[in-house]
C-alpha positions in Angstrom: 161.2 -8.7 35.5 160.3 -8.5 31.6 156.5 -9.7 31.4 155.9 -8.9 27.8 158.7 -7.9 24.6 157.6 -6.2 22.0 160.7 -7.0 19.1 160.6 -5.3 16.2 156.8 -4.8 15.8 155.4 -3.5 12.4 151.7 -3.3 11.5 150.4 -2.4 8.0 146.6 -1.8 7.9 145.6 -1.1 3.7 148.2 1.4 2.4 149.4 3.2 5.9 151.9 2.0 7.9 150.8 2.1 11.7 154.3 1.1 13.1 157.4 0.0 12.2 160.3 -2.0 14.2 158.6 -1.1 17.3 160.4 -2.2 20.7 158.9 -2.2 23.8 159.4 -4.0 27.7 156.1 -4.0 30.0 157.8 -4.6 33.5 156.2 -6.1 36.7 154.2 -3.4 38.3 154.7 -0.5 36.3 151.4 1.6 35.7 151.9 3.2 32.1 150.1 5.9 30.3 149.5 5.4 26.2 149.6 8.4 24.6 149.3 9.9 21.2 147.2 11.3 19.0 144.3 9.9 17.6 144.9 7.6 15.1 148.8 6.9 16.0 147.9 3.3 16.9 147.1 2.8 20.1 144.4 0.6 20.1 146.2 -1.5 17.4 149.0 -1.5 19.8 147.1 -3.4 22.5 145.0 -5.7 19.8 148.5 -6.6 18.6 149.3 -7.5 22.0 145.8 -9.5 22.4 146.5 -10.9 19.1 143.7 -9.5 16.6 146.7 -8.5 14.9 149.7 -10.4 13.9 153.2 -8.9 13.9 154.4 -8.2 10.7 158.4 -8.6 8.6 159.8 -10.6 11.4 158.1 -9.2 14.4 157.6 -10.9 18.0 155.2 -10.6 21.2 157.2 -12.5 24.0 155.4 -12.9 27.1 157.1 -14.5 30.4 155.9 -17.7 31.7 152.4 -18.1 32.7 151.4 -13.7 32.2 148.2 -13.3 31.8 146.8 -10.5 30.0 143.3 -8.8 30.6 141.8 -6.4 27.9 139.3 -3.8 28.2 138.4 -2.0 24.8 136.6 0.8 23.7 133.4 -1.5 23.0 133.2 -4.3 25.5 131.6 -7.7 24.0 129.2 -8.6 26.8 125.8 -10.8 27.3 123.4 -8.1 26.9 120.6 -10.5 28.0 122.2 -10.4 32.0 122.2 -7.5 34.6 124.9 -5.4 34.9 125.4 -7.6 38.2 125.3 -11.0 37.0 127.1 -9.7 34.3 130.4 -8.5 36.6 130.1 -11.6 38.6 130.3 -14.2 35.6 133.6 -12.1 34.9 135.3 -14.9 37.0 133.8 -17.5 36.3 136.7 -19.5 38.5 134.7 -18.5 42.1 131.6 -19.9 40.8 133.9 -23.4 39.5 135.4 -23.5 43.0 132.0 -22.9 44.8 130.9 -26.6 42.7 134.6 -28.3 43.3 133.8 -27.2 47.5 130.4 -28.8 47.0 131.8 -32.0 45.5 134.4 -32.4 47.8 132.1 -32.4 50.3 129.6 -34.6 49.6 132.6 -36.6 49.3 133.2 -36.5 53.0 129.8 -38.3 53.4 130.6 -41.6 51.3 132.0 -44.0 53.7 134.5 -45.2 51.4 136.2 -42.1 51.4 135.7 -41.3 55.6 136.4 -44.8 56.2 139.7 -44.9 53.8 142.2 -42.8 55.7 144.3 -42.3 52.5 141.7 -40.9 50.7 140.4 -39.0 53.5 143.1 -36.9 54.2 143.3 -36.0 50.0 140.1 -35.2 50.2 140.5 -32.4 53.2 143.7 -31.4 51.5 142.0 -31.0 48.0 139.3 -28.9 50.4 141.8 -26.7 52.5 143.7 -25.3 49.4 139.8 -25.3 47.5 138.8 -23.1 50.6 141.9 -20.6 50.8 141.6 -20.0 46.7 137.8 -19.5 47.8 139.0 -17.0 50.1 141.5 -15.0 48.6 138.7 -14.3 45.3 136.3 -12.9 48.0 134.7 -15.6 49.0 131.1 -15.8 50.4 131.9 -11.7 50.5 132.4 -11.8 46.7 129.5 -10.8 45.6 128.9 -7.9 47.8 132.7 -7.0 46.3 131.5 -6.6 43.0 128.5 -4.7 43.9 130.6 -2.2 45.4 132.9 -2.3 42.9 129.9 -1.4 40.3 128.6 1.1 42.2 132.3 2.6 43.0 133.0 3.0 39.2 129.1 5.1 38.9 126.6 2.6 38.2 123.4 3.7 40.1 121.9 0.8 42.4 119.3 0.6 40.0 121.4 0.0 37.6 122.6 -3.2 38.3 119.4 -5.2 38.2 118.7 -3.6 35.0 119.4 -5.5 31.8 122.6 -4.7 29.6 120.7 -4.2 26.6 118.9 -1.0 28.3 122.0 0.5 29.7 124.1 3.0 27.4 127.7 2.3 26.0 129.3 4.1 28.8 127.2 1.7 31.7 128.5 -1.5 29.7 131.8 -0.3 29.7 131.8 -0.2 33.5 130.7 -3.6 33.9 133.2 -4.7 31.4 135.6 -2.7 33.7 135.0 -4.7 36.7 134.9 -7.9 35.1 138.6 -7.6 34.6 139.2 -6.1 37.7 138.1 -9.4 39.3 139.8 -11.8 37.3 142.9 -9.9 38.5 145.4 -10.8 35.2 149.0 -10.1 35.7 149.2 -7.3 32.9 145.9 -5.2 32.7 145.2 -2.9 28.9 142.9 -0.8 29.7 141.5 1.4 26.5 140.3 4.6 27.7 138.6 3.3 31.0 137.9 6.8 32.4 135.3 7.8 29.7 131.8 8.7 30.7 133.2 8.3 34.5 132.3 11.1 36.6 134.9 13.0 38.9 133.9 10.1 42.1 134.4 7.3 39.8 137.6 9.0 38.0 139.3 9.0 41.3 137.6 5.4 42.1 139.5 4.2 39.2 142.9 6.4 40.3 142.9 4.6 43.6 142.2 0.9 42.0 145.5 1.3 39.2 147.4 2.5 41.9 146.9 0.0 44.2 146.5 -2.7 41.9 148.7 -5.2 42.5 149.5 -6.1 38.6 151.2 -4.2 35.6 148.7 -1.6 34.1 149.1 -0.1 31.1 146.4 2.5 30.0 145.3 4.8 26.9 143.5 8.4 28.2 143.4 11.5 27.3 142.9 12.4 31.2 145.9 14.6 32.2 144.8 14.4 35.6 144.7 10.5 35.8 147.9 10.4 33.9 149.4 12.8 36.7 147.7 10.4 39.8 147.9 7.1 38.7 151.1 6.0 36.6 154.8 5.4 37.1 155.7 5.8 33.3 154.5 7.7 30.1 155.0 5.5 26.6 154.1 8.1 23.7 153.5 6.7 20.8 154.4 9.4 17.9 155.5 9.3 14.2 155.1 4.9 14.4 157.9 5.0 17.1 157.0 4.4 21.1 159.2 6.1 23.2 159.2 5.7 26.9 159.3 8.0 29.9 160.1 7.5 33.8 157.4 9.4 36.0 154.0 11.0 35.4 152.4 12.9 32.9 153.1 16.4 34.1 157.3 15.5 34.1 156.8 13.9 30.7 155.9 16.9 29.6 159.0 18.5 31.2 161.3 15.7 29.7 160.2 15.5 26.6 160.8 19.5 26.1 164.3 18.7 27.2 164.7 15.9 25.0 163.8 17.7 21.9 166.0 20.6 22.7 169.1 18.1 23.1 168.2 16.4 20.6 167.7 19.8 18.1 170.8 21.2 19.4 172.7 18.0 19.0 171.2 17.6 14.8 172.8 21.1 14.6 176.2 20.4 15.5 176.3 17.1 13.4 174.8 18.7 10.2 177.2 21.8 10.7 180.4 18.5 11.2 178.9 16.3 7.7 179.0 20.2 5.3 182.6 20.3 6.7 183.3 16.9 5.8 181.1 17.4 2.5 183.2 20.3 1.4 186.5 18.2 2.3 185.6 15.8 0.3 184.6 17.8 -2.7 188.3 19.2 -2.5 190.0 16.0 -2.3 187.6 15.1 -5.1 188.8 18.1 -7.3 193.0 17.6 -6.4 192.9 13.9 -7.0 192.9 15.0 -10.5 196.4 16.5 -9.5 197.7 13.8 -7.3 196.6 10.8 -6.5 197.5 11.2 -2.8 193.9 12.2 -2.6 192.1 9.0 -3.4 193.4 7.4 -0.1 191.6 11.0 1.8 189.0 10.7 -0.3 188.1 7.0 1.0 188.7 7.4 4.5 186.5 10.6 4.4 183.6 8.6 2.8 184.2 5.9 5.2 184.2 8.6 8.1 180.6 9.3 6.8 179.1 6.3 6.5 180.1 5.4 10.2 178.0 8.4 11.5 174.8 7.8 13.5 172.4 10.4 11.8 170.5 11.9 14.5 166.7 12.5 13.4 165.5 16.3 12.9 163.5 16.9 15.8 159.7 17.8 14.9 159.7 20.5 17.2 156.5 22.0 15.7 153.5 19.7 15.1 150.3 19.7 12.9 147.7 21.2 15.5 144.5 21.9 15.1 144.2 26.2 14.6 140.9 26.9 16.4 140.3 30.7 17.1 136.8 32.0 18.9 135.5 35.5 18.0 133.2 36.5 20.8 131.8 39.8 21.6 130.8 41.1 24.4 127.2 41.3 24.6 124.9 41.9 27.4 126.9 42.2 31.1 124.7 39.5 32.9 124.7 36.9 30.4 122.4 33.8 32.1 120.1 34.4 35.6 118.5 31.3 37.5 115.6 32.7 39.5 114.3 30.3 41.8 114.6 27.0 39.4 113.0 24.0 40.2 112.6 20.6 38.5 111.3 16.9 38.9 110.8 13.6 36.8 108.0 11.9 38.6 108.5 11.8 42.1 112.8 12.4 41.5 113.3 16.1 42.3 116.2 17.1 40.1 116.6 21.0 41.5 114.9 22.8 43.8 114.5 26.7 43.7 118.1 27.4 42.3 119.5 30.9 42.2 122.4 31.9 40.2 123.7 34.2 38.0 127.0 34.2 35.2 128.5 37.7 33.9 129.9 39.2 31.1 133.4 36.7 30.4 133.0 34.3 33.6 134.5 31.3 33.0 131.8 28.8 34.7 133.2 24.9 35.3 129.5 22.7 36.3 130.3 19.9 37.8 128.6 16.7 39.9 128.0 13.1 40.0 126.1 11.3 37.0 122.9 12.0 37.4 122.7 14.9 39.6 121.3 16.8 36.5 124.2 18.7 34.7 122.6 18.2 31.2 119.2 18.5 32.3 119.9 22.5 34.0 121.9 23.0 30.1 118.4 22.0 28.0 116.9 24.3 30.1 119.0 27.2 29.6 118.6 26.3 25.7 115.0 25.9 26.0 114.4 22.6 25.0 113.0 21.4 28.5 111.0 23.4 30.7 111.2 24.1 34.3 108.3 22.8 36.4 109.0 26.7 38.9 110.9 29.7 38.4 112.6 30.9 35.1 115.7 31.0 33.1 116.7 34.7 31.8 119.4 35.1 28.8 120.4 38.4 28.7 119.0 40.6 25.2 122.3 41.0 23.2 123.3 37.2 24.1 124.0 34.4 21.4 124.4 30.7 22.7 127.1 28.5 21.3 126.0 24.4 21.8 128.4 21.9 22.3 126.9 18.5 22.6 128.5 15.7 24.6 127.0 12.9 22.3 127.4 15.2 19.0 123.4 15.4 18.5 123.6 18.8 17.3 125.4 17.1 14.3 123.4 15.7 11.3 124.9 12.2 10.5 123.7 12.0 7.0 124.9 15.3 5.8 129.1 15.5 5.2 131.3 17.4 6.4 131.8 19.8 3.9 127.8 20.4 3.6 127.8 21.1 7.5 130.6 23.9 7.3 129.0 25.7 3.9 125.9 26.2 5.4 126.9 27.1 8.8 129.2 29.7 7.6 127.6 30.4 4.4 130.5 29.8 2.2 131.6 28.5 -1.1 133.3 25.0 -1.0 136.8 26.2 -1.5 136.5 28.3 1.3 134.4 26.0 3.4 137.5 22.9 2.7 140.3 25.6 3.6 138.2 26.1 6.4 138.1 22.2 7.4 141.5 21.6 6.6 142.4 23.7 9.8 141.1 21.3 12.3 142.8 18.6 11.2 140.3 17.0 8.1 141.8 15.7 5.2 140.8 16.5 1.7 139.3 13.2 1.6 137.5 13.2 4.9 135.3 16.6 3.9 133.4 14.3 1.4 132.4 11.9 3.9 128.8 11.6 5.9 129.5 12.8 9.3 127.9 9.2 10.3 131.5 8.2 9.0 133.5 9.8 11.1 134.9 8.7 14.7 134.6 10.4 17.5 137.7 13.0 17.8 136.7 13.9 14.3 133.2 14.5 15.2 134.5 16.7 18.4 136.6 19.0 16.1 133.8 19.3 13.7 131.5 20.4 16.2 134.0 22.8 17.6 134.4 24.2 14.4 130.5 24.7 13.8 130.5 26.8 17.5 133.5 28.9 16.1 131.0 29.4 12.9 128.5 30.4 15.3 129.9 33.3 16.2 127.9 32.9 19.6 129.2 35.1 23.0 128.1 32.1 24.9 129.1 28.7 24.9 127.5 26.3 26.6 129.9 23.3 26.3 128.8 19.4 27.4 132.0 17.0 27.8 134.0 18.7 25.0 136.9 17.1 25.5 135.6 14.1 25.9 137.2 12.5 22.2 139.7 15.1 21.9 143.7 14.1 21.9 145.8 15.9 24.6 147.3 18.2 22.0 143.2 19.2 20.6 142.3 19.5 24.0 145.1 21.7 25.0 144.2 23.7 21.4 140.2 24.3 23.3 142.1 25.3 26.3 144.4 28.1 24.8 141.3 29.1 22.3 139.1 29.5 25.6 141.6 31.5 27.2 141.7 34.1 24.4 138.2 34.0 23.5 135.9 37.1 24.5 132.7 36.2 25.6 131.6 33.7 28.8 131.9 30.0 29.1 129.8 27.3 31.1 131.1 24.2 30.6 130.3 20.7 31.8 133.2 18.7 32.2 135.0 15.6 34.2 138.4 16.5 32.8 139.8 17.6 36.0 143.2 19.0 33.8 140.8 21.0 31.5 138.7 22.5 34.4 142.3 23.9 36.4 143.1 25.7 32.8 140.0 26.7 32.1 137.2 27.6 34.5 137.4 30.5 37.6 134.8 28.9 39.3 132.7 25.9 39.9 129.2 25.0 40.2 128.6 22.3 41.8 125.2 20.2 42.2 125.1 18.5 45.5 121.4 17.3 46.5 119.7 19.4 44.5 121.7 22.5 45.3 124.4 24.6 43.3 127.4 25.2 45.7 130.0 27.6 44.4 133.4 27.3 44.6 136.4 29.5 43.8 139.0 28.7 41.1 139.2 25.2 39.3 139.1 21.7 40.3 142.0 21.6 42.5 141.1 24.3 44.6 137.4 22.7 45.0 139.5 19.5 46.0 141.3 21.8 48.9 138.3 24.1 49.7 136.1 20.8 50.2 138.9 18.7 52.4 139.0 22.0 54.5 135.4 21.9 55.2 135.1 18.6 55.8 
């Protein structure tokens, strides 16, 4: 069954032209991916949807009878005044109605004109019996425990959800906007990047609930991995045109390269059949002059024409961003962790830790929120101290920072004054420069306060290739990247020549990228071999 049509959707925001004639059918109980790159229209997709937007030249949003639509964006309007708790629970505000309408009902039981009226009497038990099973099916007197572990499943801490909004970060809030929806249980759920600032337990959390949700689901992410475990269809967005794709991310991949070679071969043999009926038709053009025979070809042949369906040039090679790391090799033990220990109060974070990463190691650092991933990496840069033990960077060894929430970045300088100092360069050079990861000529002027935050990713990347560093320490890099940026860090990684720690919960990135894992579990780092899905095999073995 059709639950929403898209018809012939156009938006214009200012001078550029997000979409036009778009067509699109959400199904019942399909679980789609969004993709594209940043700034193809995504979110503008789902406000059009939501009606922030209204469709444009004709356009319409047709919804079936009675669908209901729940949207979760990037930003979450919430009270920031209530817990994270009472928060979730006022997402459905229809228990706390029932729970009143049950109490009404029966204090009605108690008036004798309604016990002593048989008429009214049985209403009144019927109005309670269906009051009780709606009671029921929303949880019930269990409801509130629901959404506790609900919050707490997604990667709120426990105490966490007595503590106001207002103190929690934009990730937190996001959560709780999460689960709000999750328990009002609409019939088509638009979910704008849910998975960010998830760690890998509540990444997989949120697999399992769009799986077994028993709505439509339709989600934007830049998660390979969820794409690949949670959805039954791909819907690219590209070029202001939504195309969509049966199966999960991995065999959209697959399908699309297919596509595009049909497709390229197919433009071929057209364009090869319209010069042969071009060069006709400039014959007929020249003999007409001798006999007018030719008019009646010449007609037919431009008629001919004009009938054929142009297939589209393929765009087999995109815009991507050209990022290229020159390491060097340095000292051969690059970082050592000798008997590291460290607390917050009476919270011990790590206790005596012993590791140590060589020469070219690709290091993946991984564990819940919390456990103390970007505390060990302020260590190893020095800007918090250990409370036992000691960090040692080897002599000929220069650290690369990548920031997860960009602080290495100065928000009032722009763009173009970040890259001429940092590579000590004139402005020609420094723009060229920029103009490889994507900026536009435009965009180099700007604060970096300005920017959002894929455009603050690449420009941070392109500060640690300015670095010149043989170490990278990496925090969330992918974080705000698009698939194809993301998969640009990947092949850069790959090449580059000095060693990588990087903290991540991109579970795609971490299989590409990383040889091992270090994992902090209790206060411990416990090493595995390979990438993520080998930790996922090597840990359902030992348990």
């Amino acid at each position: 069954m059709v639950q929403l049509q898209l018809a012939n959707i156009t938006l214009i925001l200012g001078a550029r032209r997000i979409f036009e004639n778009l067509n699109w059918e959400i199904q019942t109980g399909q679980k789609i991916g969004l993709i594209g790159a940043n700034g193809a229209g995504k979110s503008s997709l789902f406000k059009m949807i939501e009606g922030e937007y209204a469709p444009e030249l004709g356009g319409a949003i047709t919804r079936a009878r009675l669908i209901t639509t729940g949207y979760l964006s990037q930003s979450p309007e919430l009270d920031l005044t209530l817990t994270a708790l009472e928060a979730a629970l006022a997402g459905n505000p229809r228990v706390a109605q029932i729970h009143a309408e049950l109490e009404r009902v029966e204090n009605s039981l108690g008036d004798p004109e309604v016990y002593g009226n048989e008429r009214r009497l049985l209403q009144a038990l019927e109005v309670q019996h269906k009051l009780v099973e709606e009671y029921h099916a929303l949880g019930g007197d269990s409801y509130p425990a629901r959404v506790r572990e609900l919050l707490l499943g997604l990667g709120l801490a426990q105490s966490e959800l007595t503590k106001p909004l207002a103190v929690l970060s934009g990730g937190q809030k996001k959560l709780v906007g999460l689960a709000r929806l999750l328990l009002v249980r609409p019939d088509i759920l638009l979910l704008d990047e849910p998975d960010n600032h998830l760690d890998l337990p509540g990444k997989m959390f949120l697999e399992k609930l769009i799986r077994e949700y028993e709505g439509t689901v339709v989600l934007i992410s830049h998660d390979r991995y969820l794409l690949d475990a949670a959805v039954t269809h791909i819907a690219e967005l590209e070029d202001g045109k939504l195309t969509l794709f049966s199966g999960n991310y991995t065999e959209f991949v697959l399908d699309k390269e297919e596509r595009l070679a049909r497709q390229e071969e197919l433009f071929q043999i057209q364009k090869r059949s319209l010069a042969r009926m071009e060069m006709a038709l400039k014959r007929y053009k020249v003999w007409v002059q001798f006999s007018d025979k030719f008019a009646t070809r010449i007609h037919a042949m431009e008629a001919r024409m004009a009938r054929v369906d142009r297939i589209d040039k393929p765009t087999l090679d995109r815009k991507r961003m050209d990022m290229r790391l020159s390491g060097w090799r340095g000292s051969n033990k690059v970082l050592e962790l000798a008997e590291l220990s460290k607390s917050f109060g009476s919270k011990q974070i790590f206790s005596n830790l012993n590791e140590t990463i060589w020469h070219g190691e690709r290091v993946g650092l991984i564990g819940a929120n919390g456990a103390g991933k970007s505390v060990m990496l302020r260590m190893i840069l020095g800007q918090e101290q250990p409370d036992a033990g000691e960090i040692k960077i080897g002599p000929s060894i220069s650290i690369g920072h990548y920031a997860q929430e960009h602080e290495t970045l100065d928000f009032n300088q722009t763009v173009l004054d970040a890259v001429r100092y940092a590579g000590e360069m004139s402005e020609s050079r420094a723009t060229a420069f920029l103009l490889h990861y994507l900026f536009t000529y435009k965009q180099v002027s700007q604060k970096i306060g300005e920017l959002s935050g894929g455009e603050r990713s690449r420009l941070q990347l392109a500060l640690v290739v300015l670095s010149g560093a043989n170490f990278l320490l990496l925090d969330e890099p992918t974080n705000n990247l698009d698939i194809a940026s993301a998969e640009v860090l990947e092949e850069a990684l790959e090449d580059f020549e000095g060693t990588v720690l990087v903290i991540s919960h991109d579970r795609y990135f971490l299989d590409r990228t990383v040889e091992r894992l270090l994992v902090i579990e209790e206060g411990q780092l416990v090493e595995y071999a390979g990438g993520y899905s080998d930790y996922l095999e090597m840990k359902g073995k030992k348990q």
